[in-house]
C-alpha positions as CSV (number, residue, x, y, z in Angstrom):
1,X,0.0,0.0,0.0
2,X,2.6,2.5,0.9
3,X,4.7,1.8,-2.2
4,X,2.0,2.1,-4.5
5,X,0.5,5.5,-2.8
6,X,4.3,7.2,-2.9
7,X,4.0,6.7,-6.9
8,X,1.0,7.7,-7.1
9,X,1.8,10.8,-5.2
10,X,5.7,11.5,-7.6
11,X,3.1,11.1,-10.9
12,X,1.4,13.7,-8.9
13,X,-2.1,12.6,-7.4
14,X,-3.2,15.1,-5.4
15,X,-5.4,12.6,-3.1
16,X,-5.8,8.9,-3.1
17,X,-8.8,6.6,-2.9
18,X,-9.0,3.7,-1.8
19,X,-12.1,2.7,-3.6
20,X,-12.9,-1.0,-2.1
21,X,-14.7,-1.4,0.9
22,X,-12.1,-4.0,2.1
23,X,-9.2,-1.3,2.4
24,X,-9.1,-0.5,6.6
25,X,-7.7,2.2,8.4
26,X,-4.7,0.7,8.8
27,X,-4.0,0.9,4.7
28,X,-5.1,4.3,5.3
29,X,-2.8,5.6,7.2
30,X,-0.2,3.5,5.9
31,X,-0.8,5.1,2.4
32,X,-1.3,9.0,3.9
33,X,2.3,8.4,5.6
34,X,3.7,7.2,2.5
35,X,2.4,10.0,-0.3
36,X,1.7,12.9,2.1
37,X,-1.8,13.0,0.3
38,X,-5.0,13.3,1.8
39,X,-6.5,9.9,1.7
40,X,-10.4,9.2,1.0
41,X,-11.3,5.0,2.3
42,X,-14.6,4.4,1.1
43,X,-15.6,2.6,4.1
44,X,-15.7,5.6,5.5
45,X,-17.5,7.8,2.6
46,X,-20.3,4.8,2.9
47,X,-20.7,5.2,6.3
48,X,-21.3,8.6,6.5
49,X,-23.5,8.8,3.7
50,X,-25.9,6.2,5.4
51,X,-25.6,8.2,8.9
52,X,-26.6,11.2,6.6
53,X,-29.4,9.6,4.9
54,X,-30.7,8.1,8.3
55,X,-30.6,11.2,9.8
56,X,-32.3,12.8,7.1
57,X,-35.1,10.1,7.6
58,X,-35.8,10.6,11.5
């Protein structure tokens, strides 16, 4: 993980995704330490959307 996100961030990505539900935090972190990019885990992105949408709801 860290590997890959460091070239991604010398080709010049200015975040990275980690666009399978199976990447944890761990990756996360591992791949913000290792590019100095932001990092989005979509994990995360689904689990707010649903706390949005069930707020919304109540």
């Amino acid at each position: 993980m860290a590997r890959a996100a460091a070239g991604l961030a010398r080709q010049g990505s200015a975040w990275i995704v980690l666009d399978c539900i199976g990447y944890t935090e761990r990756m996360r972190r591992a791949a913000a330490e290792a590019s100095g990019r932001p990092v989005l885990l979509a994990r995360s992105l689904a689990i707010r959307l649903a706390a949005e949408a069930v707020a919304a709801s109540a």
